[in-house]
C-alpha positions as CSV (number, residue, x, y, z in Angstrom):
1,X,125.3,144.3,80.5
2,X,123.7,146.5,82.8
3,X,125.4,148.2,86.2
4,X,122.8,147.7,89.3
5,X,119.8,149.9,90.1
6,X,119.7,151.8,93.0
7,X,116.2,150.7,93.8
8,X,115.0,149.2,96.9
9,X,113.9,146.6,94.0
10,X,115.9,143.2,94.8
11,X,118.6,142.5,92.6
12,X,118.2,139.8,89.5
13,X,120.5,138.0,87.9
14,X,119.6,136.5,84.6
15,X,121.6,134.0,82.8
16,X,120.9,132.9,78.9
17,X,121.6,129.7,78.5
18,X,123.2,127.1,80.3
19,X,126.7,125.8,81.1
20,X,127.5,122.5,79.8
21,X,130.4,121.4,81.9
22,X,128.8,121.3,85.2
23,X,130.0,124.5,86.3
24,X,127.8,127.3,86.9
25,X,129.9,130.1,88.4
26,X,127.7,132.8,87.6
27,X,125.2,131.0,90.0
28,X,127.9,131.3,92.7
29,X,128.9,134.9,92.1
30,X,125.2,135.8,92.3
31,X,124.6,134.4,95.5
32,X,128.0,135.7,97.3
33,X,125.9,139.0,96.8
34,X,122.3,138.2,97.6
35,X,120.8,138.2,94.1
36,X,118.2,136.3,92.9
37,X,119.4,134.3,89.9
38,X,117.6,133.4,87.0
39,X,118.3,130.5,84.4
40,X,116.5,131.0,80.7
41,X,116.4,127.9,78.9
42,X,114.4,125.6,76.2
43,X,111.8,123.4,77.9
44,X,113.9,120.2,77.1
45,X,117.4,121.2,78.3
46,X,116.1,121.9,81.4
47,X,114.7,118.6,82.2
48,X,117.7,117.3,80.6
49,X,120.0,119.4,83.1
50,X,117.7,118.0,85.7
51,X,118.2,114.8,85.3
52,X,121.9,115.4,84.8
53,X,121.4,116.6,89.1
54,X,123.0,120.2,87.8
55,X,122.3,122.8,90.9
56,X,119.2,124.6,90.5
57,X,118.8,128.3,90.5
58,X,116.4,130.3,92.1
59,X,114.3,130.0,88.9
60,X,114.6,128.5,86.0
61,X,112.1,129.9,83.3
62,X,111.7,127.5,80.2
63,X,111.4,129.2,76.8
64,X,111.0,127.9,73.5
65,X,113.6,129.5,71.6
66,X,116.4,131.6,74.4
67,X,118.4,133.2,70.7
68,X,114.9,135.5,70.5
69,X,115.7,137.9,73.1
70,X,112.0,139.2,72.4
71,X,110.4,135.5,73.9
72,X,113.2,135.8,76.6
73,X,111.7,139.5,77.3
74,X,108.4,138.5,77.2
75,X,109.3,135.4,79.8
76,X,110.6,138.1,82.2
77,X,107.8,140.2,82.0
78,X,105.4,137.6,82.0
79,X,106.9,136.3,85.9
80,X,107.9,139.9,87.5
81,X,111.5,139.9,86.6
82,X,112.2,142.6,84.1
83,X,112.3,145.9,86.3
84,X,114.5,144.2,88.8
85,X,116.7,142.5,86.5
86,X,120.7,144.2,87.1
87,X,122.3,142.1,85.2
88,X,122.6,139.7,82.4
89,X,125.3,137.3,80.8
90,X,125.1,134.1,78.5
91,X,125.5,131.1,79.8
92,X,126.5,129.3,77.0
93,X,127.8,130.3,73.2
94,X,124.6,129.5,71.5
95,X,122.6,132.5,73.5
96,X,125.4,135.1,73.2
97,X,123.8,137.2,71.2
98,X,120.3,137.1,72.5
99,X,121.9,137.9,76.3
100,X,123.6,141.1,74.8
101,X,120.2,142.9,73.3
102,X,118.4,141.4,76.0
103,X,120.4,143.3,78.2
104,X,119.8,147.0,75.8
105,X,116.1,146.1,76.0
106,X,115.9,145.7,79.9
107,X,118.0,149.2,80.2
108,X,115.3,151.2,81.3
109,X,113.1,149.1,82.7
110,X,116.1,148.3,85.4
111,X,116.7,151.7,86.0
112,X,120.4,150.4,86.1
113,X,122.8,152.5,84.0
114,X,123.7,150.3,80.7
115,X,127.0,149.4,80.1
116,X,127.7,149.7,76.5
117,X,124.6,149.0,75.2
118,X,124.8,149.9,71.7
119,X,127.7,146.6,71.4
120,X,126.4,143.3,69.7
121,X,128.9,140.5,69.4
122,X,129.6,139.0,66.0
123,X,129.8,135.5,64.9
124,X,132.7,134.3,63.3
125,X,132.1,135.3,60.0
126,X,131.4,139.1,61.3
127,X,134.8,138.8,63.5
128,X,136.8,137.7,60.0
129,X,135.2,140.8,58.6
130,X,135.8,142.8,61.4
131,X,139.5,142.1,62.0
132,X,140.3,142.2,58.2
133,X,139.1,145.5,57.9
134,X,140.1,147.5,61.2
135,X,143.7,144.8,62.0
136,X,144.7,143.5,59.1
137,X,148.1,143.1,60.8
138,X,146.3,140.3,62.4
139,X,147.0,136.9,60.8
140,X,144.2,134.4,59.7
141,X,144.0,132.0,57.7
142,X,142.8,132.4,54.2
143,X,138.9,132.1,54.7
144,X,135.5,132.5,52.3
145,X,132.1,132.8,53.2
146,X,128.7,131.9,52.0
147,X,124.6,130.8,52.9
148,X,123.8,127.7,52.2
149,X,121.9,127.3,49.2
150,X,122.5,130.5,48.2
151,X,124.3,131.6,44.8
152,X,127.2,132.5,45.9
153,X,128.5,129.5,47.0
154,X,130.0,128.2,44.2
155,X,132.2,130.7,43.7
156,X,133.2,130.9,46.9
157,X,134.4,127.5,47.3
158,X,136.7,128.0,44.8
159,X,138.8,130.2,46.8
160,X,140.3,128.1,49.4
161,X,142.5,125.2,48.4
162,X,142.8,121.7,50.3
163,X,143.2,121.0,53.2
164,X,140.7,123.3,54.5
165,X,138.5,123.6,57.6
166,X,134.5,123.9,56.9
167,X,132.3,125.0,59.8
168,X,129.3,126.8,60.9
169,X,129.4,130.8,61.4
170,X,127.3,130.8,64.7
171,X,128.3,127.0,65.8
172,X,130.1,126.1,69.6
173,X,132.3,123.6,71.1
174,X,133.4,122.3,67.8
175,X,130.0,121.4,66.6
176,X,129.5,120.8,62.9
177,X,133.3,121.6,62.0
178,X,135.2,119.0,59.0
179,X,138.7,118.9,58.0
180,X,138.3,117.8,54.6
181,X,141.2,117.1,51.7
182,X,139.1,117.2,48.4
183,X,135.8,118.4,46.8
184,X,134.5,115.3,47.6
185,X,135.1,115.4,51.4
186,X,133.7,118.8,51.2
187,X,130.6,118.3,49.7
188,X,130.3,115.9,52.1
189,X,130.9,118.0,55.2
190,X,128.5,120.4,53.8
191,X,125.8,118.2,53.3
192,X,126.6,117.1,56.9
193,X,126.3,120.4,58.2
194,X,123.1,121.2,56.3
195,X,121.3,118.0,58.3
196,X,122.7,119.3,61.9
197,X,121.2,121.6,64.1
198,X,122.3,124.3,66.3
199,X,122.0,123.6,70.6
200,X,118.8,124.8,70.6
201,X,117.7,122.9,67.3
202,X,118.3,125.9,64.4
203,X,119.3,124.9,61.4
204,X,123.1,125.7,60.6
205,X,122.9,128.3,57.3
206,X,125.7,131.0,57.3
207,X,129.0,128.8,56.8
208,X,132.6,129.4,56.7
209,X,135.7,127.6,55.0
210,X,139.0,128.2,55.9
211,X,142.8,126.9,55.2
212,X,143.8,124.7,57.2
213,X,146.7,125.7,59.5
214,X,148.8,123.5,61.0
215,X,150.6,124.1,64.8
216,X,149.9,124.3,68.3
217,X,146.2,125.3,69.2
218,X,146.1,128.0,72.2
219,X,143.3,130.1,73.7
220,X,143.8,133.2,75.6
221,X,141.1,133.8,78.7
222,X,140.5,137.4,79.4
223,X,137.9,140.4,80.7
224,X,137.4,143.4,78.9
225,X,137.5,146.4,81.3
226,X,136.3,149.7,79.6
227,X,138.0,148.8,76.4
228,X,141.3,147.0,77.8
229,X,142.4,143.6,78.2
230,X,143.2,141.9,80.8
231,X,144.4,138.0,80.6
232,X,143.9,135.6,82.8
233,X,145.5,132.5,81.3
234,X,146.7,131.5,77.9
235,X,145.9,128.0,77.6
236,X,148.1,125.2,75.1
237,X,144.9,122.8,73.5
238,X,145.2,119.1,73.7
239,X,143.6,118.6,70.3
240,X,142.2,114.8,69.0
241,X,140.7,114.1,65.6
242,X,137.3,111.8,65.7
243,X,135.9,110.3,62.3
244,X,132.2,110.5,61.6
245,X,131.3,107.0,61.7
246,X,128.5,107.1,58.4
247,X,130.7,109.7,56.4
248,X,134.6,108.9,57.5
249,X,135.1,112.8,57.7
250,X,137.0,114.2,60.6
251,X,136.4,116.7,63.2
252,X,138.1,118.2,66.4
253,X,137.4,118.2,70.1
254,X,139.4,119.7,72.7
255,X,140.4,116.9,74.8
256,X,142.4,119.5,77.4
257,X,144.1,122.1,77.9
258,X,147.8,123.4,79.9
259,X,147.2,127.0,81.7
260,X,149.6,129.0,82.2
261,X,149.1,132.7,84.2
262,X,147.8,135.6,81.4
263,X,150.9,138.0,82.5
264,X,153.9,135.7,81.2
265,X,152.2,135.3,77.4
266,X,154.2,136.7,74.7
267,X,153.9,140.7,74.0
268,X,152.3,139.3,70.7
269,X,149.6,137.5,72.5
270,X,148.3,139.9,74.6
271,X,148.5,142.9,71.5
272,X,146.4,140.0,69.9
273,X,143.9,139.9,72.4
274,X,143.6,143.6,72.1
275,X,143.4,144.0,68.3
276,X,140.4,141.6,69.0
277,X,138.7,143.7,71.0
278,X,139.7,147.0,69.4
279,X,138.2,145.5,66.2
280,X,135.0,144.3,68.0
281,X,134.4,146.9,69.7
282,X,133.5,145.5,72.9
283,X,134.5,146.8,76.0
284,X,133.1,145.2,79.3
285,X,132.7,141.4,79.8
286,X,134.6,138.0,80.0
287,X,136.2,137.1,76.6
288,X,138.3,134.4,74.6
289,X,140.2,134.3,72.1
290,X,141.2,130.9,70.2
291,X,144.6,131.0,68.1
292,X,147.1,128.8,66.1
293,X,150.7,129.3,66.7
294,X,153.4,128.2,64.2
295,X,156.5,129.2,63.1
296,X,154.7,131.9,60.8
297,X,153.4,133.2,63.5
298,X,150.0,133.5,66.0
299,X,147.0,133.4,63.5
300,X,143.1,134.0,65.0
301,X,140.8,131.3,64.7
302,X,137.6,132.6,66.3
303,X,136.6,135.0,69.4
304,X,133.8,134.3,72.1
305,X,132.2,136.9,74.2
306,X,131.6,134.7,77.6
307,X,133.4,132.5,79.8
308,X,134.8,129.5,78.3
309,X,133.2,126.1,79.1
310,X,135.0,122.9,79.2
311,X,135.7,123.2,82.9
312,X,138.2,126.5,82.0
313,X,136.7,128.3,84.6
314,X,137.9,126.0,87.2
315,X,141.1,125.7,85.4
316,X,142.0,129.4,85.4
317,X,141.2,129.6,89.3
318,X,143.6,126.7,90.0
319,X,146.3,127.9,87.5
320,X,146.5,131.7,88.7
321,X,144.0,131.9,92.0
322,X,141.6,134.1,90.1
323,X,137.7,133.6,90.3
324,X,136.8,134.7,86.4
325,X,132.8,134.4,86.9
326,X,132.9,136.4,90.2
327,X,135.6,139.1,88.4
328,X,133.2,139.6,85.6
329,X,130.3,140.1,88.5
330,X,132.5,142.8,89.8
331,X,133.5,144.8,86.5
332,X,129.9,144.7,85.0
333,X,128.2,145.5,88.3
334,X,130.4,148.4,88.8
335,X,132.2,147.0,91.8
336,X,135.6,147.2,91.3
337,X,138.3,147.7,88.2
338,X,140.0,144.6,87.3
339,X,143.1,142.9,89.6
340,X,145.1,140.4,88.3
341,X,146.6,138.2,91.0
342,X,150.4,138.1,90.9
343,X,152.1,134.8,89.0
344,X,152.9,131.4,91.0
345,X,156.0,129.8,91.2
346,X,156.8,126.4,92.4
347,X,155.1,123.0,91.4
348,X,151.7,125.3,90.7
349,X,152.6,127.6,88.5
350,X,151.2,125.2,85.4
351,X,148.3,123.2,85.5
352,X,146.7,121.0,83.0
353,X,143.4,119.2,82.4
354,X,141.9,116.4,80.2
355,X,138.9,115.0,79.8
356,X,138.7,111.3,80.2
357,X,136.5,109.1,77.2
358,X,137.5,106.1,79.1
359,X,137.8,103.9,82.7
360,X,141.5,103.1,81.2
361,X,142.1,107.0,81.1
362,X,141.1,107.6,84.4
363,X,143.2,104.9,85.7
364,X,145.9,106.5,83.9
365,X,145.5,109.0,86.1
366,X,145.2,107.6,89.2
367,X,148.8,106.0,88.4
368,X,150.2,109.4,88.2
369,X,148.9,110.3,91.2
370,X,150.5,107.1,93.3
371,X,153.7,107.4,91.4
372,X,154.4,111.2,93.2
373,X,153.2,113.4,90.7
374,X,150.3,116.3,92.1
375,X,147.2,116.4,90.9
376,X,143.1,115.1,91.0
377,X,141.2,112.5,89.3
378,X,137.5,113.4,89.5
379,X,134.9,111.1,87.7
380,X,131.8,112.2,86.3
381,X,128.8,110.3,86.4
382,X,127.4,108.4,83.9
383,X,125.0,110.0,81.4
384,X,121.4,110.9,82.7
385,X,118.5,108.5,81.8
386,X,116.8,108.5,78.3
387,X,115.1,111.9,77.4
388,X,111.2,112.1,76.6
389,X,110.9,111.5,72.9
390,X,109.6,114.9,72.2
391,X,113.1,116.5,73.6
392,X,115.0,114.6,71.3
393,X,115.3,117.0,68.8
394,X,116.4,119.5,70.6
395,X,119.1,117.8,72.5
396,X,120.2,115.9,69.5
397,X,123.5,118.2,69.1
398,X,124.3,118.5,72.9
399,X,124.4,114.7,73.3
400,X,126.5,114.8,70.0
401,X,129.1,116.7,72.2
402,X,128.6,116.9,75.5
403,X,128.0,113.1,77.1
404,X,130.2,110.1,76.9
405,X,132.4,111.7,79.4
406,X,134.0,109.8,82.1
407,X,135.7,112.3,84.2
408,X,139.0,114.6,84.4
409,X,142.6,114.4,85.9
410,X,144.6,117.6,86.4
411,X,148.1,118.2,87.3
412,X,150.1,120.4,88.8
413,X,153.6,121.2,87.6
414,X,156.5,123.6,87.5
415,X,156.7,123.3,83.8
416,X,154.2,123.2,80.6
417,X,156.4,120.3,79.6
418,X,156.4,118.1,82.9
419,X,152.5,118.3,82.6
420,X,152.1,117.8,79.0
421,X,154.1,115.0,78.7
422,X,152.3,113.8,82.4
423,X,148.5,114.2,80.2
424,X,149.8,113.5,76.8
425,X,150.4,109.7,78.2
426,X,147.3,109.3,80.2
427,X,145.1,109.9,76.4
428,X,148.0,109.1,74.1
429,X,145.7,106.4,72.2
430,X,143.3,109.5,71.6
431,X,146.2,111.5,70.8
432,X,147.6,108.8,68.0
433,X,150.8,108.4,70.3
């Protein structure tokens, strides 16, 4: 992440990958402050996000492979962009990574001051490591790691009993991750994961197996601001089970999510949050953290370095007032230090969302709404036309997870409960209620 150049240069704003939930608030924190904004991509997503009628950026600059931050280089150069480039962030979870040394490599060639620029984010299996040895006081779940193929494996799948969770090191949004009961089941979700392909069409290869822990699933949303945390929202998950129709295994999806404001989460939380980044290492940028809580206590699942997707970014704006996108815009550009707006009270001060699968969901909603209770029912249109056959491949996993949406309901509420139990019973076929 890079602080702006004093140049007469105009101001760039690149973003690596793109959002899938139809937000792009990066896009609208750019143009509150005149810069030109930049949208790397692969070829086919961007006709795909086309045809979805996404907003369109100043530029959009296809490129065959945006986790090489060399071809995403070379795509800047190639147009004009690099020296004026001020800034860069990932769009999306796939292209964290490549966003982070893309941003190291443009250092100089900005003449922008670089903000932490020795910092590379790790994948799951590096955030394991990386609490383990610097926070061990930090619960997780018994885990063990491996390649696929590689010789090691065998012995490492002997050290996690059933049931455990098997997913990919460098996977997103729930992609590619089983809860299995047996050896059999696992082999299965292994063979599984070896046949699907990362967003951008990279084969899964580093993989991860961990206990399974059963409680609540949260997610804390935060920015880092020169080393600290500072929390938005801690969110409560609305998680569903869905069985692979050819195999029978299940997997998760986050159906929705109750915010509450980041200042009234438990002292334990928001120590968690900074263990995570104390352990990381990172110390400027948007952040979340994924957790299960149960009587044992809050154990880490998994860490991103970005803004959540799955409409969260709304979320946390109508939950505490906060514009996340345009607060990570004003840390990294060296605008302002961090300001958390003070907690709501009153029939606000929780909100909840859900993602419909379903007209009848929807109309759930709608009930809700005519029976006194505050909130929206939005409905998203339905999927784009057919993709050229060349572009299937490399779509293949975000039509796996990201269409066959109908739309979303939130509500308003005084309590997490009153707008749990409001959601819980406009999905509660999802939920097995």
């Amino acid at each position: 992440m890079l602080l702006p150049s004093k140049s007469p240069t105009p101001r760039v704003f690149v973003q690596v990958g793109a959002t899938r939930d139809g937000l792009d608030p990066y896009l609208d924190a750019a143009r509150q402050r005149g810069m030109r904004a930049l949208l790397i991509e692969t070829p086919a997503y961007l006709r795909w996000r086309q045809q979805l009628g996404r907003r369109p950026f100043d530029e959009e600059l296809p490129v065959a492979h945006p986790a090489r931050a060399d071809e995403v280089l070379q795509a800047l150069e190639s147009h004009g962009h690099s020296a004026g480039t001020a800034l860069v962030l990932a769009g999306f979870e796939r292209y964290v990574s490549s966003a982070f040394t893309l941003a190291a490599l443009l250092g100089p060639r900005a003449r922008g001051h670089q903000v932490d620029g020795a910092f590379r984010p790790v994948d799951k299996w590096g955030q394991r490591d990386a609490l383990t040895r610097k926070r061990p006081e930090v619960l997780q779940p018994r885990y063990a790691r491996f390649t696929l193929g590689a010789p090691e494996a065998a012995e490492a799948l002997s050290r996690v009993g059933f049931p455990q969770v098997i997913k990919p090191s460098n996977g997103g949004g729930g992609l590619g991750v089983f809860l299995v009961e047996d050896a059999s089941q696992r082999d299965q979700a292994l063979t599984r994961l070896g046949a699907l392909a990362n967003y951008d069409g990279s084969p899964f290869t580093r993989v991860l197996i961990e206990e399974f822990i059963d409680g609540r699933e949260h997610s804390l949303q935060g920015l880092a601001w020169e080393g600290r945390a500072y929390l938005l929202t801690t969110c409560e998950k609305f998680i569903t089970h869905e069985v692979t129709p050819d195999t029978g295994l299940r997997g998760f999806r986050e159906a929705g999510h109750l915010a509450t404001h980041g200042a009234q989460a438990a002292p334990a939380l928001r120590a968690l949050a900074q263990a995570c980044l104390d352990a990381t290492g990172y110390r400027q940028g948007p952040f979340h953290v994924d957790i299960i809580q149960n009587a044992r206590g809050a154990f880490f699942v998994e860490m991103g370095f970005r803004l959540s997707g799955g409409g969260l970014v709304a979320l946390v704006e109508k939950t505490t007032g906060m514009k996340w996108a345009d607060m990570v815009f004003e840390a990294c550009l060296g605008e302002r230090a961090p300001e958390l707006a003070p907690v709501r009270e009153g029939p606000g001060a929780c909100v909840g969302q859900v993602t419909c699968t379903s007209e009848d969901e929807l109309r759930a909603g709608e009930r809700l709404l005519s029976q006194g209770v505050r909130g929206e029912v939005r409905r998203i249109p339905p999927p784009a036309p057919s993709s050229p056959a060349a572009d299937e491949e490399t779509l293949a996993s975000d039509k796996l997870r990201h269409v066959g949406f109908t739309g979303r309901i939130t509500v308003y509420g005084r309590t997490l409960d009153s707008v749990r139990h409001a959601l819980a019973g406009c999905i509660s076929a999802r939920l097995g209620a």
